[in-house]
C-alpha positions as CSV (number, residue, x, y, z in Angstrom):
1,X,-88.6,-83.7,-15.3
2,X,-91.2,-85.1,-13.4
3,X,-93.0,-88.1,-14.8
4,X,-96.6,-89.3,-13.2
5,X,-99.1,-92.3,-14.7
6,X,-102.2,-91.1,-14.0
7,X,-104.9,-93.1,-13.8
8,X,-109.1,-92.8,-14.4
9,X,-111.2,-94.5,-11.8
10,X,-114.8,-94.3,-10.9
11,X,-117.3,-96.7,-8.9
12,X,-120.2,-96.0,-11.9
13,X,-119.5,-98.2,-14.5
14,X,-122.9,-98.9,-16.6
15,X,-122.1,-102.5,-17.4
16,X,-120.0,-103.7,-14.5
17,X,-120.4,-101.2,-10.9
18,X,-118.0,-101.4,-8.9
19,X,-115.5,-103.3,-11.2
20,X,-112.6,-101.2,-9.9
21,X,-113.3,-102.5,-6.5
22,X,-114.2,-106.0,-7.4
23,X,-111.5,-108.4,-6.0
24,X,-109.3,-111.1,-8.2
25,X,-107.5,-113.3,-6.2
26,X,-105.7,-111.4,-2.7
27,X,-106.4,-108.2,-3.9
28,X,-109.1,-105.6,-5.9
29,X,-108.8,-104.5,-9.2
30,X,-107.4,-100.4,-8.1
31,X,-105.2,-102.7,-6.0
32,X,-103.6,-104.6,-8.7
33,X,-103.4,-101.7,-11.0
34,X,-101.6,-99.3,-8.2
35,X,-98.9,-102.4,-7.6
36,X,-98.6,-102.9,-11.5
37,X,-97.6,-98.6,-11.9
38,X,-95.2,-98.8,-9.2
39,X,-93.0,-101.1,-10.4
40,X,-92.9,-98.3,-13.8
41,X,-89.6,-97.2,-11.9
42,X,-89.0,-94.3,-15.0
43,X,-92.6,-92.6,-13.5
44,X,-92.5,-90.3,-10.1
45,X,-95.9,-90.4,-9.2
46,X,-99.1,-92.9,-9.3
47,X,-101.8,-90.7,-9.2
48,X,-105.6,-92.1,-9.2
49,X,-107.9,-89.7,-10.4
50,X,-111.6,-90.5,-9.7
51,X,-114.6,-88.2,-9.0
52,X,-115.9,-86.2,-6.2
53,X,-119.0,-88.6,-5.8
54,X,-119.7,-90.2,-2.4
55,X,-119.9,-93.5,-3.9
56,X,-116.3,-92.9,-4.9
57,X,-115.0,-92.5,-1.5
58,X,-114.1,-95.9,-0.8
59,X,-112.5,-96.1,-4.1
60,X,-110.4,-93.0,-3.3
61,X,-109.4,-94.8,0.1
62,X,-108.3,-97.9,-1.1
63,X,-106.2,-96.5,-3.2
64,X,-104.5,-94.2,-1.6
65,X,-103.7,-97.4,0.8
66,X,-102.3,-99.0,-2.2
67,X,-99.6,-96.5,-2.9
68,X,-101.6,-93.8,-4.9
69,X,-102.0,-90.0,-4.5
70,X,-105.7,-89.5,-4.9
71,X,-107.1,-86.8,-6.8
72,X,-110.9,-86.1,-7.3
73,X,-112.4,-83.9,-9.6
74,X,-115.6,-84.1,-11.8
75,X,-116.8,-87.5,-12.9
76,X,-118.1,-86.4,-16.7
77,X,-114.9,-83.6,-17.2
78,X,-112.1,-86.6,-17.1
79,X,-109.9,-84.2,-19.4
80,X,-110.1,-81.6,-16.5
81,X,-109.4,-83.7,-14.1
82,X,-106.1,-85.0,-15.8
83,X,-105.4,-81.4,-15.8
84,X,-105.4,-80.6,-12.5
85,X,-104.4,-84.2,-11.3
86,X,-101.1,-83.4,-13.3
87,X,-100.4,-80.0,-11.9
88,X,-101.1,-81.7,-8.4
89,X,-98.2,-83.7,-9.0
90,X,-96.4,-81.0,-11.0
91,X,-96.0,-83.9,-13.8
92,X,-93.8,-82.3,-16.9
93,X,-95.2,-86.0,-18.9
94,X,-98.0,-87.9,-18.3
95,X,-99.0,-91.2,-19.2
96,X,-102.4,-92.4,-18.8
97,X,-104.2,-95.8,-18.4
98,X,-107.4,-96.7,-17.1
99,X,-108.3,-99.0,-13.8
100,X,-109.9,-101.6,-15.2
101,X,-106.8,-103.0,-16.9
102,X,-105.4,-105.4,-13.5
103,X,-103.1,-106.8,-16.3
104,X,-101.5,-103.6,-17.6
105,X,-98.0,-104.9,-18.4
106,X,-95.6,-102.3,-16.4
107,X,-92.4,-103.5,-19.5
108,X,-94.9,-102.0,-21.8
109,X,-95.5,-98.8,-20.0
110,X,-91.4,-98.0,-19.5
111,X,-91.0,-98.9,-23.6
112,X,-93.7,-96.1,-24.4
113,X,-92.2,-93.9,-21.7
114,X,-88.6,-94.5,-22.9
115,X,-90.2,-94.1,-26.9
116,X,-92.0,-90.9,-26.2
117,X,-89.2,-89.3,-24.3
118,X,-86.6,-91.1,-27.4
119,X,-88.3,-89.4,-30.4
120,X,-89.4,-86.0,-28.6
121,X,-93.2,-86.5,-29.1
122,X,-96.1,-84.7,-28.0
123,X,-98.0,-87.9,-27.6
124,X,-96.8,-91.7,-28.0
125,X,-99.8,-94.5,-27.8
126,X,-99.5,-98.3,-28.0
127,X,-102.4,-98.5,-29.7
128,X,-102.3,-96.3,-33.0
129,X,-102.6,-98.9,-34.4
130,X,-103.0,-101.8,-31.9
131,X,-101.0,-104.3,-31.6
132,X,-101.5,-105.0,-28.3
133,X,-104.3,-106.9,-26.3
134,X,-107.3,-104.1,-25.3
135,X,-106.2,-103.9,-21.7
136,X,-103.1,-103.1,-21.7
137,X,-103.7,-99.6,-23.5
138,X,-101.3,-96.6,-22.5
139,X,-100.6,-93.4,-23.5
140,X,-97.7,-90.4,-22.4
141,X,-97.5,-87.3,-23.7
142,X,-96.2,-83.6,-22.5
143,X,-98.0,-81.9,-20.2
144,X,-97.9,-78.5,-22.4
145,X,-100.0,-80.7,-25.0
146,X,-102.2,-82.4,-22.2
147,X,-103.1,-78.1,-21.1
148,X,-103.5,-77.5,-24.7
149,X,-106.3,-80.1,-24.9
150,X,-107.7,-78.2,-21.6
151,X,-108.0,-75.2,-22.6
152,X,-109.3,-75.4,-26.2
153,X,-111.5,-78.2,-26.6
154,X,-115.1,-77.5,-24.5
155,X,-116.7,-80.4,-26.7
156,X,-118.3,-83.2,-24.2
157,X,-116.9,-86.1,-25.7
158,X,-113.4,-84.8,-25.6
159,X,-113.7,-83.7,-22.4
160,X,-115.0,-87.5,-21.5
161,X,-112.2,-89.1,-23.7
162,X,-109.4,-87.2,-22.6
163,X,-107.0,-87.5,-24.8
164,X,-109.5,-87.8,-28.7
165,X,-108.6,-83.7,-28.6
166,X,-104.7,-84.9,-28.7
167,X,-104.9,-87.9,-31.4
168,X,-106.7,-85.6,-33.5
169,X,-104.6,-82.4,-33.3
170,X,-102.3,-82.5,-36.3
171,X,-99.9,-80.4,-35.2
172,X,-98.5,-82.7,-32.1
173,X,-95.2,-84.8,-32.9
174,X,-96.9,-88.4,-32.4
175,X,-95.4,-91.7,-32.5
176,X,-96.7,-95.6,-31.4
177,X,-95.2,-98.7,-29.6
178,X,-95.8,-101.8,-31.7
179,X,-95.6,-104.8,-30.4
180,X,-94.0,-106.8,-33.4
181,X,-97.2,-108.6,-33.5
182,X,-99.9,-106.9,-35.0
183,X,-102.6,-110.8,-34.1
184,X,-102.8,-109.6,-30.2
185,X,-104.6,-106.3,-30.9
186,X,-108.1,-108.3,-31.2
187,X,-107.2,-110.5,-27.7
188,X,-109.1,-108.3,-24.8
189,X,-108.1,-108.3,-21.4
190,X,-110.3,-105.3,-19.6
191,X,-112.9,-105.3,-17.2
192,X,-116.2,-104.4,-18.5
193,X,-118.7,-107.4,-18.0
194,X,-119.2,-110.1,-15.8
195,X,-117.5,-112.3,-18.1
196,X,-114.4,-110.3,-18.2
197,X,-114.2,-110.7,-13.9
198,X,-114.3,-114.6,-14.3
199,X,-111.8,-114.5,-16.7
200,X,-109.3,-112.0,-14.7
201,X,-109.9,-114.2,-12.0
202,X,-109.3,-117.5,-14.0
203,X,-106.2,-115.5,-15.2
204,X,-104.6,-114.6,-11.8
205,X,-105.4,-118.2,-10.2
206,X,-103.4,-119.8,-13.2
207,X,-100.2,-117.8,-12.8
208,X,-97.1,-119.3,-11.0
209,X,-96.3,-118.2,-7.9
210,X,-93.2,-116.5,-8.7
211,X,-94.9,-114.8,-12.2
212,X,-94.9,-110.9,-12.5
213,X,-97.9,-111.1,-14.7
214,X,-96.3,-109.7,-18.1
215,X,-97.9,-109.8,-21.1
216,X,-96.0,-112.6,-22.0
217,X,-96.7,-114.3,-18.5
218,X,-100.4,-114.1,-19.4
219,X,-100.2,-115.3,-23.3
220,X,-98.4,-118.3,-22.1
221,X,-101.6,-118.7,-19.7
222,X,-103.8,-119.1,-22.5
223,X,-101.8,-120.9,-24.4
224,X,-101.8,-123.8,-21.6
225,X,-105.6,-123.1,-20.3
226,X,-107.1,-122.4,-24.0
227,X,-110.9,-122.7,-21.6
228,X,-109.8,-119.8,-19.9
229,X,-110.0,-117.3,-23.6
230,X,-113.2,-118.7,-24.1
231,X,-114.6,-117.6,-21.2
232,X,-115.1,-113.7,-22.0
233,X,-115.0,-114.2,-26.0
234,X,-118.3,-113.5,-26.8
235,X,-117.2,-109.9,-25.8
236,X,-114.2,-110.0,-28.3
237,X,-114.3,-107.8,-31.5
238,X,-111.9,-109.6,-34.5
239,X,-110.8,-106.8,-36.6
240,X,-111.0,-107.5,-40.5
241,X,-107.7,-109.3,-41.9
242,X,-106.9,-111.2,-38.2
């Protein structure tokens, strides 16, 4: 079975442009995301699927220099273009994250990989319910399920949110990775403001040398440089009970 992570990438962003080629530290944001998927040793392919815009293009070439099989479809239809970056790749399970997450723990993505493919589901989250910082989001699932979606949802905001057709279905086996600590679902580590760059940035600069980055790396970050959390907090969302 062939297993690709498949990521959504695009140059428009409303509220940050161009985050996904923004640099932190030695290398861009696509950059850091590529090197994180490749060290998921259980996938087979890193796929980047962005859009078929022009102002995509460098996007497309840096990250096929990163490691990445590059895919480009239609910006708005990201459901359609996991479909067709799958069957590129010939991908029998999927998982998918997004490229603004340079901190996307690659231990977390094999546990959801290993979960999904343990139980037999359709679709397996870590964030159903979150327990896990925003950032660090993934989802795998079949690709029979992901076609499913394809072919019988035409709605626009499922075919923008590729995978709301899936959580929704009732018939799909679904199961979720929890972390074991339910308090790091409100901490947010994705690029989406200005903010959220100086704090990526703070956030690489502060790791050891020798650090892979893991979501435990980065907790113990904050826990010595408590300034660094407060730099993008006014963007953080406390859920009620935390």
């Amino acid at each position: 079975m062939t297993t690709a992570i498949i990521m959504q990438a695009r140059m428009g962003s409303s509220r940050l442009p161009g985050k996904v080629l923004e640099r932190i530290g030695d290398k861009t944001t696509i950059e850091h995301v590529v090197s994180r998927c490749l060290r998921v040793h259980s996938a087979d392919a890193i796929v980047c699927a962005t859009s078929d815009l022009s102002r995509d293009d460098a996007l497309a070439e840096v990250a096929q220099r990163a490691g990445a099989i590059v895919f480009r479809g239609s910006e708005p239809d990201v459901l359609g273009r996991y479909v067709k970056a799958a069957e590129l790749v010939s991908a029998d399970i999927v998982m998918r994250i997004t490229a603004d997450c340079p901190l996307i723990d690659p231990e977390v993505c094999k546990a959801l990989l290993a979960l999904r493919e343990r139980e037999g589901a359709d679709y397996a989250s870590n964030a159903e319910p979150r327990s896990y910082p925003i950032g660090l989001d993934c989802e795998a699932f079949t690709f029979a399920s992901l076609a499913e979606s394809g072919a019988k949802t035409s709605d626009p905001f499922n075919r923008e949110h590729a995978t709301q057709w899936l959580i929704g279905a009732a018939h799909l086996k679904k199961t979720n990775l929890h972390s074991g600590r339910p308090e790091l679902g409100h901490l947010r580590w994705v690029l989406d403001y200005p903010e959220d760059l100086q704090f990526m940035r703070a956030v690489y600069a502060a790791l050891p040398p020798q650090s892979s980055g893991s979501m435990a790396d980065v907790l113990e970050v904050l826990e010595r440089n408590p300034e660094i959390a407060e730099i993008n907090r006014k963007h953080v969302i406390i859920p009620d009970g935390i």
